[in-house]
C-alpha positions in Angstrom: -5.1 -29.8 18.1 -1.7 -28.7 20.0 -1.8 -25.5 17.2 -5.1 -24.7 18.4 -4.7 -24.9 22.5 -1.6 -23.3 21.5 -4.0 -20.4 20.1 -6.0 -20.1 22.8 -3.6 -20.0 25.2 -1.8 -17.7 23.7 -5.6 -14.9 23.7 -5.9 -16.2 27.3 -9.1 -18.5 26.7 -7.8 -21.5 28.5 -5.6 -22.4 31.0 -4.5 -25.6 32.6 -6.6 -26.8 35.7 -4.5 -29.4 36.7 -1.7 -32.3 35.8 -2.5 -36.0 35.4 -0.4 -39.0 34.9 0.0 -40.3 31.5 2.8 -42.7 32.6 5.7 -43.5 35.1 7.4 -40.1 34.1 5.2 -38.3 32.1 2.3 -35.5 32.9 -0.5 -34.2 30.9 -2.1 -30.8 31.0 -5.7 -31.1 31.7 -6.6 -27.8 29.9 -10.0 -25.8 31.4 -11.9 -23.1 29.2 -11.8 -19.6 31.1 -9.5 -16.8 32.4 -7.5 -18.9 35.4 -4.0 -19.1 36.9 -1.6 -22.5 35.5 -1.8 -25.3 37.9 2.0 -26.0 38.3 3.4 -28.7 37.3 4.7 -31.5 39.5 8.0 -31.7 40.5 9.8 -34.7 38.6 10.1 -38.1 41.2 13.9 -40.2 40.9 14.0 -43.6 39.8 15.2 -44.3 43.5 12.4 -42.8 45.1 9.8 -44.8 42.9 11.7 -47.9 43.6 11.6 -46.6 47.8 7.8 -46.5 48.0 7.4 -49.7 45.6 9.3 -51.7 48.2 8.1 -50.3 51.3 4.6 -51.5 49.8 5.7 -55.3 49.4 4.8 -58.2 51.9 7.2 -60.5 53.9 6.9 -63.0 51.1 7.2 -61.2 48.4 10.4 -59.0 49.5 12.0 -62.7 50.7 11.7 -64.0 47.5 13.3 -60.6 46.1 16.6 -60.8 48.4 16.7 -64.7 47.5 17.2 -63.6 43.5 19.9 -61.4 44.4 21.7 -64.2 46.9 21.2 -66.7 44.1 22.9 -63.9 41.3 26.1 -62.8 43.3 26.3 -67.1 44.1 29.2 -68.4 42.2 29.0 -71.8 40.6 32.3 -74.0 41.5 33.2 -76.1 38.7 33.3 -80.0 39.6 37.1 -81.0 39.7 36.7 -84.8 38.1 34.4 -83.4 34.8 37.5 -80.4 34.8 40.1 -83.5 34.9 37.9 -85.2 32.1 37.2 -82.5 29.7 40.0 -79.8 30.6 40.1 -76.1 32.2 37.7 -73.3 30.1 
């Protein structure tokens, strides 16, 4: 089917109409039969920026609970000084 768009496109019988989202990253050409111009393509969005507009969308709760994760991951455990006398330094 690519050979065959490829074809057409190539005598001028299609051209793409538009873009739509396949996935995070990745755009499809929605193809439409007829002389036309090519939509253009949309420009690519950072990893940052997708993680920008999911977090400006989040609730109180929901961003609280985040920032408690990453407290609770840079938290380092002391080890108990009587089970270290017991059982010995790691």
């Amino acid at each position: 089917s690519r050979d065959m768009i490829q074809k057409l496109r190539e005598e001028g019988r299609v051209h793409i109409q538009s873009w739509r989202k396949t996935s995070v990253t990745q755009w499809s050409a929605v193809y439409r039969y007829g002389i036309g111009v090519d939509a253009d393509k949309p420009e690519p969005v950072s990893s940052s920026s997708r993680l920008r507009k999911h977090r400006s969308k989040e609730d109180a709760d929901t961003k609280e609970r985040r920032l408690a994760k990453q407290r609770q991951l840079k938290r380092k455990i002391k080890r108990d000084p009587l089970t270290a006398a017991f059982f010995g330094e790691v």
